[in-house]
C-alpha positions in Angstrom: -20.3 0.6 18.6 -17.6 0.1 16.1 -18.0 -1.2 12.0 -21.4 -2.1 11.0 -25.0 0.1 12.9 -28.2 -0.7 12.3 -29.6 2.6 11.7 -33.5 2.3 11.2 -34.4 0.2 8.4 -30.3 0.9 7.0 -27.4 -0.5 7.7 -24.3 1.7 7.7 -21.0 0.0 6.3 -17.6 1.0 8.1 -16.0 2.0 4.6 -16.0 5.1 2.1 -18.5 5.2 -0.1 -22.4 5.8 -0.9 -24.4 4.8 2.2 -27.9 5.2 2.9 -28.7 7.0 5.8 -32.2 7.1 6.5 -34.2 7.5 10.1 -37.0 5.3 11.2 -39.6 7.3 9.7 -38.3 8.4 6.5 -40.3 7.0 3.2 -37.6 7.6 1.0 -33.3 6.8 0.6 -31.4 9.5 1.3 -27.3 9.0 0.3 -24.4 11.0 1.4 -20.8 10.5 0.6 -19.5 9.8 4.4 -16.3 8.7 4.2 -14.5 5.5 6.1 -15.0 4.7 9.7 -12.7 6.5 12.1 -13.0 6.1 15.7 -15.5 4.6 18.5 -16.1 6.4 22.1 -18.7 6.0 24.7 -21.6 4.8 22.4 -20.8 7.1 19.5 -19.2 5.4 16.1 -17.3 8.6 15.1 -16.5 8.6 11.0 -14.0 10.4 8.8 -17.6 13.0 7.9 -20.2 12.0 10.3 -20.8 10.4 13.6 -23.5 8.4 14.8 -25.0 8.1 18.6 -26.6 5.4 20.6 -30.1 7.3 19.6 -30.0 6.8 15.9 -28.9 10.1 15.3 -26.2 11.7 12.7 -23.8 14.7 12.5 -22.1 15.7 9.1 -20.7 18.3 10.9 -18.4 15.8 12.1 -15.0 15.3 9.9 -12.6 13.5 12.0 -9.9 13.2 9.3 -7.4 16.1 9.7 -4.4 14.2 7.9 -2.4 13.5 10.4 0.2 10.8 10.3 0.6 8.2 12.3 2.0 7.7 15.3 5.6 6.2 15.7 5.1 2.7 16.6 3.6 -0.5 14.8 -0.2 -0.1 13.8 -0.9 3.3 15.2 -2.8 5.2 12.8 -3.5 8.1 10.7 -5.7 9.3 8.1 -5.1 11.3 4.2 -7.8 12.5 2.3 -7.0 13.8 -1.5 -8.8 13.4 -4.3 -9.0 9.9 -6.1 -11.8 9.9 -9.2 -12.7 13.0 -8.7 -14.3 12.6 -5.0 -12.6 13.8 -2.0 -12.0 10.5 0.3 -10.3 9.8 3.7 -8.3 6.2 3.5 -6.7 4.9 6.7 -2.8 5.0 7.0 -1.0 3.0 8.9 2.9 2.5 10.8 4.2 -0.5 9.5 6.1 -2.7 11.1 9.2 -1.4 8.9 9.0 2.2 10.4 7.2 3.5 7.5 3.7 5.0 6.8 1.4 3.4 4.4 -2.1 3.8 3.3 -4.1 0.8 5.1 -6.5 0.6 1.9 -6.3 -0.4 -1.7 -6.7 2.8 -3.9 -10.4 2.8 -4.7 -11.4 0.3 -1.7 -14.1 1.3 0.3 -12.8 0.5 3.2 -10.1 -1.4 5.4 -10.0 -5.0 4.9 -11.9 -7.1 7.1 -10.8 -10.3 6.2 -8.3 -12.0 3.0 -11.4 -12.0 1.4 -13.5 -8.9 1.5 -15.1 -7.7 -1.6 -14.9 -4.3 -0.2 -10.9 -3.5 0.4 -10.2 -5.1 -3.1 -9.9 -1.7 -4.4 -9.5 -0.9 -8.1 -6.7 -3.2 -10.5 -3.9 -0.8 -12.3 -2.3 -1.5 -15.7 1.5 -0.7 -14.6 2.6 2.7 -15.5 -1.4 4.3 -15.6 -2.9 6.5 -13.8 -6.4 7.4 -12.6 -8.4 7.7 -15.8 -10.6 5.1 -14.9 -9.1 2.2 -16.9 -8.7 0.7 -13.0 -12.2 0.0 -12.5 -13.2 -3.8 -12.1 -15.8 -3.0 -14.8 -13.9 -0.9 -17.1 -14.4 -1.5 -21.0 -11.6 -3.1 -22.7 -9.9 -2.1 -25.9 -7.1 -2.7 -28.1 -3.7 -0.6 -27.4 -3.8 3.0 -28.9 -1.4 3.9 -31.8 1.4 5.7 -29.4 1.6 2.9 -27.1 3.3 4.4 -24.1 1.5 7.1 -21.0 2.1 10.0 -23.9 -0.6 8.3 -25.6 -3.4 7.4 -23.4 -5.0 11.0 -23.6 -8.9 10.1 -23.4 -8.5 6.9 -23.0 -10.2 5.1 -20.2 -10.3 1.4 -21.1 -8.5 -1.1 -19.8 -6.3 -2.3 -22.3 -5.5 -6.0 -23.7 -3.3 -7.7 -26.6 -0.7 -10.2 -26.6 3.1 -9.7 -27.9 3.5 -6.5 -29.3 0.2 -5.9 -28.8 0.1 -5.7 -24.7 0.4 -2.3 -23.4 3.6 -0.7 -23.0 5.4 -3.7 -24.5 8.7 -2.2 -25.3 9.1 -3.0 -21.2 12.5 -1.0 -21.1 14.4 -0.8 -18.2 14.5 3.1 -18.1 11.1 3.6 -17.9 9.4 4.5 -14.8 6.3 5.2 -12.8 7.4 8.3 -11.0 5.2 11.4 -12.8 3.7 13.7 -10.6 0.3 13.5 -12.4 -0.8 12.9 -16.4 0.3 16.3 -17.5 3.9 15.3 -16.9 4.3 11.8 -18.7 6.3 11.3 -21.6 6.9 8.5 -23.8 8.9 6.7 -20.9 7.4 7.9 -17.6 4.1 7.5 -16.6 2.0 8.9 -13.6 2.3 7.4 -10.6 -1.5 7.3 -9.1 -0.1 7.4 -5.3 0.8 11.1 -6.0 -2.7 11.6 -5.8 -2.5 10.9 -2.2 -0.3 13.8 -1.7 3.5 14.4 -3.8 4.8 13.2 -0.6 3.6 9.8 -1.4 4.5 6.9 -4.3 4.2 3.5 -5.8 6.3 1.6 -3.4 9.1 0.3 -5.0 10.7 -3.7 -4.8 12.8 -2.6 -1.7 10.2 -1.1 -0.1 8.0 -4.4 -0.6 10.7 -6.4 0.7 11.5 -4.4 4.1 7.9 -4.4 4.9 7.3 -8.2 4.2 10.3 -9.0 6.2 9.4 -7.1 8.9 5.9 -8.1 8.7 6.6 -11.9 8.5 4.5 -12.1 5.4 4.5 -15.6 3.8 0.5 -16.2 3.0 -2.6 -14.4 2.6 -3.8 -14.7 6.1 -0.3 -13.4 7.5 -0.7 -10.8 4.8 -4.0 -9.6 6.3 -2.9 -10.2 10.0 0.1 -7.5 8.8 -0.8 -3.9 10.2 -1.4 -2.9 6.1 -4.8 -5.4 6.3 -4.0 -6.5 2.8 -6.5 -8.4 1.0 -6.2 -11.2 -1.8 -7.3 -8.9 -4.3 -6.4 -10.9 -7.4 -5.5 -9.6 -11.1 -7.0 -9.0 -14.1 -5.6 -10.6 -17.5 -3.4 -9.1 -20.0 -5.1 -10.6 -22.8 -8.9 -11.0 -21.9 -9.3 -8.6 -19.3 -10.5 -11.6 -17.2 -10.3 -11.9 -13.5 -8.5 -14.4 -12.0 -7.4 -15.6 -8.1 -9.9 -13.2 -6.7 -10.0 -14.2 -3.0 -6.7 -16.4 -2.9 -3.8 -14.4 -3.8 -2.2 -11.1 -3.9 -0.7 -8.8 -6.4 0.4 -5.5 -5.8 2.5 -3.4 -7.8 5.9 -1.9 -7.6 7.9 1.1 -9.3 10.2 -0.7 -10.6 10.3 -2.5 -14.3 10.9 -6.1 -14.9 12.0 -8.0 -18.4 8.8 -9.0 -18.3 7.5 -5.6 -17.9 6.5 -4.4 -14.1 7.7 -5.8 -10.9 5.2 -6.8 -8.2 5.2 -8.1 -4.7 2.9 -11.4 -5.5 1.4 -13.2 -2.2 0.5 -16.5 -3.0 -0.5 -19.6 -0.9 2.6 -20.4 -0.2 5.3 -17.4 -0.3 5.6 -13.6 -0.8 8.0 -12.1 -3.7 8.4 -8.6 -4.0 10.6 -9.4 -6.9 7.9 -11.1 -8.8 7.8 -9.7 -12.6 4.3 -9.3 -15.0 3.1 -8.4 -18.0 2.7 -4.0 -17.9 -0.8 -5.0 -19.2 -1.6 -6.9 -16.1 -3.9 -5.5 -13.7 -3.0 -5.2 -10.1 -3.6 -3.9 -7.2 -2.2 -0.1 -6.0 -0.7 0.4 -1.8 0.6 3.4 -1.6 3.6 4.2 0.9 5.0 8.0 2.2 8.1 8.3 1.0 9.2 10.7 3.6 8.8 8.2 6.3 12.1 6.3 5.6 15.1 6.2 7.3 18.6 7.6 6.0 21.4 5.4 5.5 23.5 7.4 7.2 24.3 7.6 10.9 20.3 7.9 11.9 18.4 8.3 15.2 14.9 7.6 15.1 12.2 6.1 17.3 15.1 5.6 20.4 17.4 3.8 17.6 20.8 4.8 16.1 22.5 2.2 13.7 25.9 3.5 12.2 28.3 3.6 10.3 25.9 3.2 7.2 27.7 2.4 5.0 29.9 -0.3 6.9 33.1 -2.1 6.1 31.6 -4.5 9.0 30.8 -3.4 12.5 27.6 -1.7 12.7 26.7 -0.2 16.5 23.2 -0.2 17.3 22.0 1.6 20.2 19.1 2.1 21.7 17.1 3.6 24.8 14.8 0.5 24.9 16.3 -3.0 25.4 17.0 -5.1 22.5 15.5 -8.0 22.2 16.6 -9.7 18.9 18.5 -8.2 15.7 17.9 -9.7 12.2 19.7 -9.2 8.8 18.1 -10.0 5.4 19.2 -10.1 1.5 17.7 -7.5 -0.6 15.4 -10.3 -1.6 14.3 -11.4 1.8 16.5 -14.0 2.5 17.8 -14.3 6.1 21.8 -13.8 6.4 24.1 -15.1 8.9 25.4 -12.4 11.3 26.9 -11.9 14.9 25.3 -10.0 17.3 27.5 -8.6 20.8 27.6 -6.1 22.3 25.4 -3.5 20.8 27.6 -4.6 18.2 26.6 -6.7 14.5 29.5 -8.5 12.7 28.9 -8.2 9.0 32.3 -9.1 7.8 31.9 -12.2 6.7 28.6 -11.0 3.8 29.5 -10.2 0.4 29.1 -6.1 -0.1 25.9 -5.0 -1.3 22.9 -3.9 0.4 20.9 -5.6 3.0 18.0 -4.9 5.9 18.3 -5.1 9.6 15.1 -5.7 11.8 15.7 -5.1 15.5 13.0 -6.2 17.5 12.6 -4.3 20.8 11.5 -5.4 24.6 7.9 -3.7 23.8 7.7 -5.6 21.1 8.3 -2.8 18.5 9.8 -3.6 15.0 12.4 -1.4 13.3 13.8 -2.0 10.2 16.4 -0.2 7.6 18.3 -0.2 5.0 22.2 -1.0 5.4 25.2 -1.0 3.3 28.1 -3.6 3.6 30.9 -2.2 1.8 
């Protein structure tokens, strides 16, 4: 039994959250905080805080979330419980397809997506540059800016902010600002807290690079591919800028970045059509947080990691890959996603012919595996 249980006259959801757990015989509800679904065996469904067997019985004793990371290849999992509005949770994290460890939830889903369009793993819509103070929430109050209008001035504040021109939220949108402080205590008038350090100070907001190795590697170009991806994202939406309003809930994606924008905050939009990590919004916008463990990526210099070594990083043009699984295919893309030219012989990838600057290489191996990094072409 894996997901949903009929358990008496109550259904028990797979994801975190407030579920009624009540036997056969019980007058009464009777809710517990159980956490997300973790694992299925032998007619047991086996959650992050409880399990449940064939004979309609439960066992809190049962915490199967001990934070362990992933394993090394695509879509193995893992599990991270922190604190996130003041609950202890346990989200699901995932290997990507880049060779880096994400969360597989929205911060504040309930649990992992089910499909593009479930209501559940839509999780909670940040203003870029905010924290957790409950401004997030899909029903959050609204109100005008506050007098300091920059993290150094949300103190107390828990609405969800709206305005137009100099009246949007953070307007000033300068490019040193950043979304990098370990928690509210530690903003200042140009850095605000980065929720994903919530997670663990091991984690962040991912940043436009990071979105654009993982949709490259990932093949992300729609919702659906978006959700077929081992992250399970869902078409979340936003929320306005100016109303507060919701708007392409169920049809498109938005998920923030680290990084700023002219406009105000970069964010990896997925649309009907195509994904952009380099996609800019309004800081007032609302948008959906995926947090990624920094930790996880590779180093750009001579590296050996799952059976791969790619060097010299940086190259003047001849980058040896080698590997103790066969190669099946090598890929190299722009910072932006863009699929470059190259020649591949030998264990051996001609770059001389790109301009310098930075690019990604995907090598796809014979199991099927996906490995991506980060490359310089000097």
């Amino acid at each position: 039994m894996f997901g949903h249980l009929e358990f008496g006259m109550r259904k028990i959801g797979a994801g975190l959250g407030l579920v009624a757990l009540m036997g056969s015989l019980a007058p009464a509800q009777q809710w517990e905080n159980v956490g997300s679904v973790g694992t299925a065996t032998a007619g047991d469904t086996i959650y992050n805080n409880f399990a449940v067997n064939t004979a309609g019985k439960y066992d809190l004793s049962k915490n199967t979330c001990n934070n362990t990371d992933p394993g090394t290849n695509p879509g193995d999992l893992g599990c991270a419980t922190f604190t996130y509005r003041g609950q202890s949770v346990s989200y699901a994290t995932v290997r990507g397809n880049d060779g880096k460890i994400w969360l597989q939830q929205n911060l504040g889903s309930s649990q992992v997506a089910t499909s593009v369009t479930d209501v559940d793993s839509y999780g909670d819509l940040f203003q870029w540059g905010r924290w957790d103070d409950g401004h997030q929430l899909r029903n959050s109050a609204t109100s005008s800016v506050p007098s300091l209008n920059s993290p150094d001035g949300l103190a107390g504040s828990n609405s969800f902010m709206i305005g137009s021109g100099t009246g949007s939220w953070w307007s000033t949108n300068a490019t040193s600002d950043a979304w990098t402080a370990k928690d509210d205590s530690a903003v200042t008038a140009s850095i605000g807290a980065d929720p994903c350090k919530a997670v663990g100070q091991d984690w962040k907001m991912p940043s436009q690079a990071d979105w654009t190795l993982l949709v490259g590697s990932e093949t992300i170009i729609n919702p659906a591919s978006a959700y077929a991806s081992t992250l399970k994202m869902p078409a979340s939406g936003y929320r306005s800028n100016t109303t507060g309003g919701f708007t392409f809930v169920g049809q498109r994606g938005y998920y923030w970045s680290a990084d700023t924008a002219s406009t105000g905050g970069k964010y990896l939009y997925i649309g009907s059509t195509n994904a952009n990590p380099s996609s800019g919004a309004p800081r007032g916008q609302g948008a959906a947080v995926r947090c990624i463990k920094e930790t996880t990526s590779l180093n750009t210099s001579d590296i050996r990691l799952n059976t791969i070594g790619i060097y010299p990083n940086p190259t003047h043009g001849i980058l040896n890959v080698e590997a103790d699984s066969k190669i099946e295919n090598v890929n190299i893309f722009s910072i932006g996603g863009q699929k470059m030219k190259s020649k591949v012989s030998d264990n051996q990838v001609d770059l001389q012919e790109l301009p310098k600057g930075i690019y990604i290489i995907e090598l796809t191996l014979k199991n099927g595996q996906k490995l991506s990094d980060k490359i310089i072409k000097n």
